[in-house]
Phi, psi and omega in degrees: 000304174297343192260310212294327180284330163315305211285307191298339177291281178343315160249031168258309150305323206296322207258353203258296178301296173322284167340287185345291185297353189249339195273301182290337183267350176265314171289302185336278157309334157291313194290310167309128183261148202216027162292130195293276179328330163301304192332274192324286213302325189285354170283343236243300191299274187337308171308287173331285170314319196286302185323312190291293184307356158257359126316304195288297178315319186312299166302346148298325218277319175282333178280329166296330118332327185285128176289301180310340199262321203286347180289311190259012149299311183276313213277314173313307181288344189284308197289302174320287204309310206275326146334289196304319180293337184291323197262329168297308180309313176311322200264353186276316198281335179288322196270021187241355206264155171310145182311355202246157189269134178238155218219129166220159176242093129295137182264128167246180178300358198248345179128178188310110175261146193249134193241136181233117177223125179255170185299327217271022179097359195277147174209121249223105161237147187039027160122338185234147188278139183287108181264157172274104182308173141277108192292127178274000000 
């Protein structure tokens, strides 16, 4: 009796889906559009974008070149690395606290932080969660 009602839904799905899809494929074609001025204007857009993707390269291909930019590149990544120990430090000193949530209020240079720490490693400074980086 239960495999005879399993099975009549299952194909009661089978033939439901099958509509569907015969549903969808008729707005697909209603939906396309075949105005000359799209045409043209989706032409117009494509041609655009490549002009744009090329402008953006040109102008990497130049900053790259550049000594100030390539200076603030070594300083970016230098700033990532010294993150990434800081927050390994954060998560080393997190993993020694007893298993229980724990809530601290601390000043930082930026102003006051409301600190949240769960057993599961997770830790909230003002509301947004700290993820644990990798050190590169």
């Amino acid at each position: 009796m239960v495999q005879d009602k399993i099975a009549m839904a299952l194909k009661d799905i089978a033939k439901i889906k099958e509509a569907l899809k015969g549903i969808k494929k008729d707005m697909k074609v209603e939906e396309t559009i075949d105005n000359e001025q799209y045409i043209e204007l989706k032409a117009a857009y494509k041609d655009l974008r490549g002009q744009i993707k090329g402008m953006e390269s040109d102008n990497e291909d130049e900053l790259k070149k550049d000594d100030f930019y390539n200076k603030l590149r070594e300083l970016k990544l230098k700033k990532e690395e010294e993150l990434a120990h800081a927050n390994k430090a954060l998560f080393d000193s997190i993993a020694t606290l007893p298993t229980k949530a724990v809530q601290l209020k601390i000043e930082t240079d930026t102003g006051p932080a409301n600190v949240q720490i769960f057993p599961e490693m997770r830790i909230y400074v003002n509301g947004r969660e700290e993820k644990k980086k990798a050190i590169v």
